[in-house]
C-alpha positions in Angstrom: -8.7 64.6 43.5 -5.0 63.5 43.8 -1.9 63.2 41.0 -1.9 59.5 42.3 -2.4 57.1 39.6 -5.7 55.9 40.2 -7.6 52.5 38.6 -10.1 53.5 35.5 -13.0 52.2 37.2 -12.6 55.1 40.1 -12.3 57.8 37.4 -14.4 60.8 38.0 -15.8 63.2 35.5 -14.7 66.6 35.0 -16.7 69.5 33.4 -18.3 68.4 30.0 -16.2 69.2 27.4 -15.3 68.5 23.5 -13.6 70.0 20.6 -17.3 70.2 18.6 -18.4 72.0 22.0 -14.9 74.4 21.5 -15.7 75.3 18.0 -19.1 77.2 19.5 -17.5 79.1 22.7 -15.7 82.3 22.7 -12.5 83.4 23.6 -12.3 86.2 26.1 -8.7 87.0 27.1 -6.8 89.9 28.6 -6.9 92.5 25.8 -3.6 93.7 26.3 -1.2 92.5 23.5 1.8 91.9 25.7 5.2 92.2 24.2 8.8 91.9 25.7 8.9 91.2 29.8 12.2 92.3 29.4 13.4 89.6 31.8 16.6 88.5 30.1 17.9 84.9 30.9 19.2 81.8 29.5 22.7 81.2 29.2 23.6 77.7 29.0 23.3 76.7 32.5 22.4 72.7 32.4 22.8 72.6 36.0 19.0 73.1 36.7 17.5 70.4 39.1 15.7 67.7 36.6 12.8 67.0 39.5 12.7 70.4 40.3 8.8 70.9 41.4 6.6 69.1 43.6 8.4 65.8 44.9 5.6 63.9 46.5 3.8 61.2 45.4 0.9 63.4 45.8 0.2 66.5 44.0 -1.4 68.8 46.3 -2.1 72.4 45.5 0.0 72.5 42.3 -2.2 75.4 41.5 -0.3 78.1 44.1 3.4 76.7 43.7 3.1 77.0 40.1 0.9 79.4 38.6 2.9 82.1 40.0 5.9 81.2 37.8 4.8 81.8 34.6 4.0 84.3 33.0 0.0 84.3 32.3 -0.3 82.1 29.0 -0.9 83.2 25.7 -1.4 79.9 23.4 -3.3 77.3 22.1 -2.3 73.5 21.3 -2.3 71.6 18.7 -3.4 68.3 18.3 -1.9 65.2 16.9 1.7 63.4 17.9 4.8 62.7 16.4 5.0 60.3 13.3 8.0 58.1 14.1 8.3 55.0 16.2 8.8 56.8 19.2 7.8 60.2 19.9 10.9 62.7 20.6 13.7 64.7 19.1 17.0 63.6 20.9 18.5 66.5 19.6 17.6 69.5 17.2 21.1 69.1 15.3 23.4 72.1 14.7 23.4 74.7 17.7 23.1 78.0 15.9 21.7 80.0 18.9 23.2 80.2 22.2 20.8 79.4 24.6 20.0 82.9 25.2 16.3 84.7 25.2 14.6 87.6 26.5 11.2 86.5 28.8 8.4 87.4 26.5 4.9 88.1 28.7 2.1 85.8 28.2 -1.4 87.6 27.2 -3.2 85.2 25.6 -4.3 84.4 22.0 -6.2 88.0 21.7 -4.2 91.2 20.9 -6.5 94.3 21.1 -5.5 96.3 18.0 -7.8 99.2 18.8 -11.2 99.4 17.1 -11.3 98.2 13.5 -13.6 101.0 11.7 -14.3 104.4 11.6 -18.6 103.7 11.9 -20.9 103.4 15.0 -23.8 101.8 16.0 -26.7 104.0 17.8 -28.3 102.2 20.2 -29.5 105.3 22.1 -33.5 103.9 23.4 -35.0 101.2 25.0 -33.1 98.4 24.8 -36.7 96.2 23.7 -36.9 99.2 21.2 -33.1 99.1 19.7 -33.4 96.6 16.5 -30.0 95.3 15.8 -30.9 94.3 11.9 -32.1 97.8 11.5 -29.4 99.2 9.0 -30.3 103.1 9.5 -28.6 103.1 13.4 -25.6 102.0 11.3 -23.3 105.7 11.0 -21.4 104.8 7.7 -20.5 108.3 6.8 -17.0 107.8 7.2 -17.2 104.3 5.0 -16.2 103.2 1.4 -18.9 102.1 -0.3 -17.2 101.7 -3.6 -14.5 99.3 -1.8 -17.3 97.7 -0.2 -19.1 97.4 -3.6 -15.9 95.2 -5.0 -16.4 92.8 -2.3 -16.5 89.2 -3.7 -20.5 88.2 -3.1 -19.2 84.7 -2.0 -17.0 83.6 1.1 -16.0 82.0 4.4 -15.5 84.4 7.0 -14.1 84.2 10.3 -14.5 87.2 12.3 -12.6 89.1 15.3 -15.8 91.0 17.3 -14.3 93.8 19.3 -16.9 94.8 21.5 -17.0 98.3 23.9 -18.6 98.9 27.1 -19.0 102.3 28.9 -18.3 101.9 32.3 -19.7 103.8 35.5 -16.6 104.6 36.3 -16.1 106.6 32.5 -13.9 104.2 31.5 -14.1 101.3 28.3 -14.1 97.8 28.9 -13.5 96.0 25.8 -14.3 92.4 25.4 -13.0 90.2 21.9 -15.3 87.4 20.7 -15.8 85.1 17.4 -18.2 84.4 14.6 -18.0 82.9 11.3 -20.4 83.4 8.3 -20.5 82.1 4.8 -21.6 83.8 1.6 -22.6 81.5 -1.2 -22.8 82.3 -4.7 -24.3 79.0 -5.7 -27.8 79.1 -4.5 -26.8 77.5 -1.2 -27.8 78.6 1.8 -26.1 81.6 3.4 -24.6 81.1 7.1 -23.9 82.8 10.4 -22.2 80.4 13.0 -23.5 77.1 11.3 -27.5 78.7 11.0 -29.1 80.3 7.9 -28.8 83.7 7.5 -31.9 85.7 8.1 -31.1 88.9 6.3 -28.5 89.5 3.5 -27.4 92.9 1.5 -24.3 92.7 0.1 -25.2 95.1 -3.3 -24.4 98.9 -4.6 -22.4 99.5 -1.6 -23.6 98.4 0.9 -22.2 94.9 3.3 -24.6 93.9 5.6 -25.6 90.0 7.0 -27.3 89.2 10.3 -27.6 85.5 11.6 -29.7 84.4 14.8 -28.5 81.7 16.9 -31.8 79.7 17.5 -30.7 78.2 20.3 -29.6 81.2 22.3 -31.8 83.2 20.8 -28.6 86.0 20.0 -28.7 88.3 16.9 -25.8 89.0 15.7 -25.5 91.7 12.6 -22.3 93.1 10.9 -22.5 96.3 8.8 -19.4 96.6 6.6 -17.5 100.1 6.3 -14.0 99.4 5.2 -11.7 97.1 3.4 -8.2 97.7 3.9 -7.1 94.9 1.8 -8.4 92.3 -0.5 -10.0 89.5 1.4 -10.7 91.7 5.1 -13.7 93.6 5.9 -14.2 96.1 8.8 -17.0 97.5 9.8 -19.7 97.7 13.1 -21.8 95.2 14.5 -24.4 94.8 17.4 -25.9 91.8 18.8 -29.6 91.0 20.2 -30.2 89.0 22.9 -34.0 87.2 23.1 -35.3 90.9 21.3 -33.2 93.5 23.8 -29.7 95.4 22.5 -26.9 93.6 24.2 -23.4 95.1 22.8 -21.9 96.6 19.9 -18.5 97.0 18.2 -16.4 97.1 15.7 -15.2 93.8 13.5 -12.7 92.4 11.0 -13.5 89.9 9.1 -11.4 87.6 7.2 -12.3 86.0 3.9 -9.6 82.4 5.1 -9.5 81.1 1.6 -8.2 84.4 0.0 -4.1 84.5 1.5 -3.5 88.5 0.0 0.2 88.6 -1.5 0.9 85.2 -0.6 1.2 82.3 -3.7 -0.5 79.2 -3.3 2.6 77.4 -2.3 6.8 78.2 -1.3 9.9 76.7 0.0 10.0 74.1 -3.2 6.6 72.2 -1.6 4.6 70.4 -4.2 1.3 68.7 -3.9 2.2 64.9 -5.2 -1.5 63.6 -5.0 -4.7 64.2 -3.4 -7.1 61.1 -2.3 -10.5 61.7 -1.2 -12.0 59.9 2.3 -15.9 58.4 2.3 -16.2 58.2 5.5 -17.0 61.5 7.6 -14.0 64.5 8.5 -10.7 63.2 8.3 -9.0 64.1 11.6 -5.5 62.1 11.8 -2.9 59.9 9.9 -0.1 57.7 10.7 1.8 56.6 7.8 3.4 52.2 8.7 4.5 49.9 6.6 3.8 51.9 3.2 0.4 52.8 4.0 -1.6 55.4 5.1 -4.4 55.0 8.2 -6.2 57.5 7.7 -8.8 58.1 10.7 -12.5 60.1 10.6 -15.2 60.9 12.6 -18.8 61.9 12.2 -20.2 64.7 9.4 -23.5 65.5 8.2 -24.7 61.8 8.4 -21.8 60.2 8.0 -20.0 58.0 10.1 -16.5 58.5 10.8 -13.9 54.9 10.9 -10.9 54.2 9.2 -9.7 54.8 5.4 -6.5 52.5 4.5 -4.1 54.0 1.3 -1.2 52.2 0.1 1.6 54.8 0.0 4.5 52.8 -1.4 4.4 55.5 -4.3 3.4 58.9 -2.3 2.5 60.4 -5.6 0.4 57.6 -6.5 -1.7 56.5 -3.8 -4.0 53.4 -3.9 -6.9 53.1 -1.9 -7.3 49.7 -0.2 -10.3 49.5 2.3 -11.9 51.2 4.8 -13.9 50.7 8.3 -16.9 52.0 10.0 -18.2 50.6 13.1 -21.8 50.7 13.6 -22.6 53.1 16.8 -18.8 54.4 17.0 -18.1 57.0 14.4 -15.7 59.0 16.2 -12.3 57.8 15.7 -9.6 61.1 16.0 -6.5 59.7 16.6 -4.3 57.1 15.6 -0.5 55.4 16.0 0.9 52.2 14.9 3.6 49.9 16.4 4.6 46.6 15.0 1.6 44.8 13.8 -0.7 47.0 15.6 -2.5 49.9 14.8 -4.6 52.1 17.8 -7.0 54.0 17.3 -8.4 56.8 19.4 -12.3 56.3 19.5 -14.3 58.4 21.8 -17.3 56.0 21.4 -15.1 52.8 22.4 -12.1 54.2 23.8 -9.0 52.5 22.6 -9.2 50.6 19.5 -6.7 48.1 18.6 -6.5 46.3 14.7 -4.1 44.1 13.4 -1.7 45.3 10.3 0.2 42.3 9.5 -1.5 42.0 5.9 -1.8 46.5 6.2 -4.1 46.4 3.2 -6.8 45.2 5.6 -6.7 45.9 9.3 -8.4 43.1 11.4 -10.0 44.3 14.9 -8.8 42.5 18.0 -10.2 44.2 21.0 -11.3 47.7 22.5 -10.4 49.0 26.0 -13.4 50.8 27.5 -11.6 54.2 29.4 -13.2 57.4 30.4 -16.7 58.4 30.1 -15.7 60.2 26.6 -13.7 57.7 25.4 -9.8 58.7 24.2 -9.3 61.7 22.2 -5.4 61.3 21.1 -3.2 58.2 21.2 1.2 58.0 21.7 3.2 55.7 21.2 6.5 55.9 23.4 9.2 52.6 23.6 7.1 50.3 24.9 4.4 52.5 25.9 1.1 53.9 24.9 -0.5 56.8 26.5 -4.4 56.8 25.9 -5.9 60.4 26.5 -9.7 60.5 27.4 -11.2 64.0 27.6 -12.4 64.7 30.9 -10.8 61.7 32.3 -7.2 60.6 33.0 -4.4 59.5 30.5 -4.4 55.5 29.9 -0.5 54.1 30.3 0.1 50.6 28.4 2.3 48.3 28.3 3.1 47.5 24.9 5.7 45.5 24.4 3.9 42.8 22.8 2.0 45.2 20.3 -1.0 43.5 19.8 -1.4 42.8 23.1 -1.6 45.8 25.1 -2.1 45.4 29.3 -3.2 48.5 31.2 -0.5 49.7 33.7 -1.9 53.1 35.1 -4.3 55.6 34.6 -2.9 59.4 35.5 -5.3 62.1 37.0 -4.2 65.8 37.7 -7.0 67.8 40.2 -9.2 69.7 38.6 -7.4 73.3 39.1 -5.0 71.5 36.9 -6.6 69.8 34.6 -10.0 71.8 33.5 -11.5 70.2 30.5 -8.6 67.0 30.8 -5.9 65.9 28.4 -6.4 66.7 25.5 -3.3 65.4 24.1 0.4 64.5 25.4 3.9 64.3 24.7 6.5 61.6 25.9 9.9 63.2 25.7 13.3 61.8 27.8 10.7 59.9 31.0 8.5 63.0 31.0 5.4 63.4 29.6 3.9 67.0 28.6 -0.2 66.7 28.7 -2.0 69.4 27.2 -5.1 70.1 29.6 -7.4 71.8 27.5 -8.3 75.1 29.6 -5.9 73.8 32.6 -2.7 75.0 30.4 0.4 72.0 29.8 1.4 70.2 32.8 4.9 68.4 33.0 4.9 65.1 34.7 7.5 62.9 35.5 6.3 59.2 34.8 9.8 57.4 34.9 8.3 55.2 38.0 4.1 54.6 37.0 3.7 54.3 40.7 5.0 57.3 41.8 3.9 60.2 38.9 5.3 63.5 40.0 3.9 66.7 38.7 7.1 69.1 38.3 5.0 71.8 36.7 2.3 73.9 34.6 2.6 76.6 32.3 -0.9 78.2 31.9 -2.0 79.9 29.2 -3.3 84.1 29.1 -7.1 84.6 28.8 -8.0 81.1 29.4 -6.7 79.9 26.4 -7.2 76.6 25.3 -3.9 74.3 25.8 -4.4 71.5 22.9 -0.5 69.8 21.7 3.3 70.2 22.4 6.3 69.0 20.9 9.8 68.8 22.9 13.8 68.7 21.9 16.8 70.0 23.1 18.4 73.2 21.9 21.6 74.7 22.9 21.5 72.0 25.8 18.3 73.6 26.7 15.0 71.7 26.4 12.7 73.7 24.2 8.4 72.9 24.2 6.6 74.5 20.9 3.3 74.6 22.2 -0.2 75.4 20.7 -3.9 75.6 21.0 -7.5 75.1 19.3 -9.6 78.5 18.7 -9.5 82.1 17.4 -5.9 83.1 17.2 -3.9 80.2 18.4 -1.2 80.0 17.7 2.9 78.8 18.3 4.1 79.2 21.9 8.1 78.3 22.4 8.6 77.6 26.1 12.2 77.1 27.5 11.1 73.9 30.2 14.4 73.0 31.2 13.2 73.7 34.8 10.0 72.8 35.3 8.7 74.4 38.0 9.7 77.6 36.3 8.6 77.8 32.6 8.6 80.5 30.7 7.7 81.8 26.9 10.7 82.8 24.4 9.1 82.8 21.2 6.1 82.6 19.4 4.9 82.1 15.3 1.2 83.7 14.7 -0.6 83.4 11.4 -4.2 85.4 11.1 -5.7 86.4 14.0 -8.6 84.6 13.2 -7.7 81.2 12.5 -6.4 78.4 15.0 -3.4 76.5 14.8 -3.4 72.8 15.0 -1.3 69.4 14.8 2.5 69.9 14.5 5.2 68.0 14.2 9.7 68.6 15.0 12.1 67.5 13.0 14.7 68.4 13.9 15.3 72.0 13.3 11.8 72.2 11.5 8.1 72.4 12.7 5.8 70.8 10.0 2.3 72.5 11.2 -1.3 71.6 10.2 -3.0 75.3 10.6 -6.0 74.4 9.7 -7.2 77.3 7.2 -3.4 78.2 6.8 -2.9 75.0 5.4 0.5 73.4 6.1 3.5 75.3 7.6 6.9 74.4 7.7 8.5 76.5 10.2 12.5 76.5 10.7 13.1 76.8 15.2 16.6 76.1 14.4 17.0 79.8 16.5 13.4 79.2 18.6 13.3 82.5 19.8 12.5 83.1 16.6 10.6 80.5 14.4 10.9 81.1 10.8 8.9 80.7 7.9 10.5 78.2 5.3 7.9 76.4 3.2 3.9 76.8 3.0 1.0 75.3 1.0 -2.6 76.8 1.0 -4.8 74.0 1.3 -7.9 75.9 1.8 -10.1 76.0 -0.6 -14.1 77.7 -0.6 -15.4 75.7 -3.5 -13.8 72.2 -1.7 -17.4 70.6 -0.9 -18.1 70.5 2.5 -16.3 73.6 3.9 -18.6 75.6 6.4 -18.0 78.8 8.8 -17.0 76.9 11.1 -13.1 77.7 12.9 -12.5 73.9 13.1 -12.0 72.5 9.7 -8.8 72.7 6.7 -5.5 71.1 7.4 -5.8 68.5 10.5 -2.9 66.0 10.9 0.2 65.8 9.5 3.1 62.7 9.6 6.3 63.2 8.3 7.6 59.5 8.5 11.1 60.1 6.8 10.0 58.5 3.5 10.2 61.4 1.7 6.9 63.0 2.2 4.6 65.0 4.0 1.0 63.5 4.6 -1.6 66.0 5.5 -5.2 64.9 6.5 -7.4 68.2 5.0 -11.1 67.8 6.7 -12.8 68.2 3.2 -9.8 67.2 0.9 -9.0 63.8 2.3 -5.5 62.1 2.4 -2.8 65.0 1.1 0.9 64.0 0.0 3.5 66.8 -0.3 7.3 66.5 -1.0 9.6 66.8 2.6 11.3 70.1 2.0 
């Protein structure tokens, strides 16, 4: 496979991959935490060679000329583009920091805080013979079962599975996974990992669910010991695999709708309205002409399309129609320009509709791409990047906006692109393409027909690289970078030179939730964290992102909310009108004030 830009009928499929597939994987990074390199750098040298990298045509073993550089990643991306007619930051404004950092080492989204509880699991015997559900080879002597006992008998959990492994050498290897689990108090059914639960004691002291994965046949059970604050459980676990012990551990497990110490909202944000969507999970938004586009896909038997709101009055919106196509009920991404709205549709591909009445979009045509459709649409000028999942990034002309022509489609080799772009960012003739597990690649696509790769930043423990966003600081240009699964989280990247990107900051939230869709303006980063609801981060200094503003969006009793990682606060637009739009998977269309 070559970096040359290559005709979308020669496109060849990578490994299988989707973010439904994501949500079921785990994460299993270096378990070191990683703090300062110490490597101090910076200054305000501007003198760094813009084509610094590969210069050929060809990218050929990007893999060894880069990978060395950085150091090994430790983010996740984040989804959605930018919400204005083109897609960069010219400049962040005032120049508060100087342009200097200290190299902070990249370890990935995991940080190994030691084990989480003082309890054991005994799985002394044959491992046919050791039953993971059996609660007496749980040692809880050193437990609180009056803490336990306190314990809400509802919730949605995501938890961090720290498990330990005697070597033959005498030493530990630990190894960090992820479940979630939901307790109902409505007579629903309890869950582990999206399946019923098959055995439940959470009474007089005691904290104890186990789930089975029918498909792989794993048991997984969790014995609760401690709770070190409201809304976190610790405790042991061990898991079963077809009827033999596997591993055990210790866990913590997070209760994401409870936010301990923190108020529902800060900074001066206010909820202005809340609209609810028909039509599947709400995934994205662009805001256009006063109105909201609000795109879905497929949930629990409902098909996914389009949901149009007329915004003129954010705290009053006014629903106006909506679209489902029979057979294509995965549309995830979506950008307007002109008269025309695109849509991202991993059935179709790219969609395009026609807004010149915006109350009622009118379809024109489709563009068949790669085998999995496009995943995230961006608009830049004159141009429209397509990304399709396994596949290549679609480049179109679109000057004349309801008539887009296909210029190019861009393929990285597979070292460099494992899973595909995900997503992309256009920023000063560059374009910055999040490549799932193959980290963020930086590609100079000033001349279509001769698409350099100038370099890769890859992420720590295989992390999953999923959006960036890209402006100049201190004369230095600055990528915030993120990712999709347990603990991503904010990565700041100075990648002024390419071919030698490093990481100077980065903004975590609980180690259990994911980051997702973010947005720069100017000094601030409006983030959609999914369970964290929406962030609004000042990187004014981005060494050192800063909290400013937040709204909890999450909500248990919201109908539709599972244990599943990937659902809360999706997209976000911040058009300039005044107002923040947040797309909430179970709340529908959310309007805030712009803080």
């Amino acid at each position: 496979m070559s970096l040359f830009p290559r005709s979308p009928w020669a496109l060849l499929c990578a490994c299988a991959l989707s973010l439904l597939a994501l949500s079921a994987c785990t994460d299993s990074p270096d378990p070191e935490p990683g703090k300062d390199a110490g490597t101090v750098d910076a200054g305000r040298d501007s003198g760094t060679p813009e084509d610094s990298g590969i210069d050929s045509g060809a990218l050929n073993d990007a893999g060894s000329d880069d990978a060395g550089t950085f150091d090994s990643g430790t983010t996740d991306d984040a989804g959605t583009d930018d919400a204005g007619t083109d897609s960069g930051t010219p400049d962040a404004g005032p120049e508060p920091w100087d342009g200097g950092y200290t190299v902070l080492a990249e370890t990935g989204n995991w940080v190994d805080r030691g084990p989480y509880a003082p309890c054991a699991f005994n799985s002394v015997g044959d491992p046919s013979t050791v039953a993971c559900n059996d609660l007496s080879r749980y040692d809880l002597s050193q437990c609180s079962p009056d803490a336990l006992d306190s314990v809400p008998r509802h919730g949605i959990y995501m938890t961090d599975l720290r498990a330990e492994r005697r070597l033959a050498d005498g030493g530990t290897r630990v190894t960090p996974s992820f479940v979630g689990f939901q307790l109902r108090a409505d007579g629903g059914t309890d869950t582990l990992s999206g399946m019923p639960l098959v055995q439940r004691q959470t009474d007089d002291g005691t904290f104890f669910v186990v789930g089975k994965n029918t498909i792989t046949g794993a048991v997984t059970a969790l014995a609760g010991c401690k709770v070190p604050t409201p809304g976190i459980v610790t405790g042991c676990f061990a898991r079963c695999i077809d009827g033999k012990f596997a591993s055990t551990g210790t866990f913590e497990a997070h209760d994401v709708a409870t936010h301990p110490g923190e108020a529902e909202s800060s900074g001066g944000l206010e909820l202005l309205s809340e609209s609810p969507v028909a039509l599947g999970m709400p995934a994205d938004v662009f805001v256009a002409k006063h109105h909201a586009y609000v795109v879905s896909f497929y949930r629990a038997g409902i098909d996914g399309g389009l949901t149009v709101f007329d915004v003129s009055d954010p705290r009053h919106p006014i629903f106006k129609s909506s679209i489902s196509l029979p057979g294509d009920n995965y549309w995830n991404g979506v950008w307007a320009k002109g008269d025309a709205l695109y849509i991202a549709s991993l059935d179709s591909g790219l969609l395009v509709y026609d807004i010149t009445h915006p109350e009622a979009p009118e379809f024109i045509r489709s563009f068949t791409t790669g085998p999995e459709g496009v995943h995230t649409v961006l608009v830049d000028g004159d141009r429209l990047y397509a990304m399709s999942l396994n596949s290549a990034t679609y480049v179109f002309d679109v000057s004349n906006p309801l008539s887009p022509v296909l210029l190019q489609s861009i393929s990285l080799p597979e070292a460099l692109s494992s899973g595909g772009p995900h997503d992309a960012f256009a920023y000063e003739g560059r374009l910055y393409v999040s490549n799932g597990f193959g980290g963020l690649s930086v590609l100079d696509v000033n001349d279509l027909e001769n698409v350099r790769h100038l370099g890769q930043f890859v992420h720590g423990g295989g992390a999953y690289a999923h959006h960036s966003e890209v402006g100049t600081f201190a004369g230095r240009t600055i990528a915030f970078e993120g990712g999709e699964t347990n603990g991503a989280h904010l990565r700041v990247l100075d990648i002024t030179d390419p071919a030698h990107i490093v990481k100077m900051g980065e903004f975590r939230m609980r180690p259990v939730t994911s980051i997702h869709n973010f947005l720069l303006r100017g000094t601030r980063l409006y983030v959609a964290w999914y369970q964290e609801g929406l962030r609004v981060l000042d990187v004014s200094n981005p060494t050192k992102p800063r909290q400013v503003a937040h709204y909890n969006t999450f909500r248990e009793s919201d109908p539709g909310r599972t244990d599943n990682l990937l659902q809360g606060a999706f997209g976000i637009r911040v058009p300039g009108d005044g107002a923040v739009y947040v797309v909430d998977s179970a709340r529908g269309l959310l309007v805030f004030n712009e803080p």
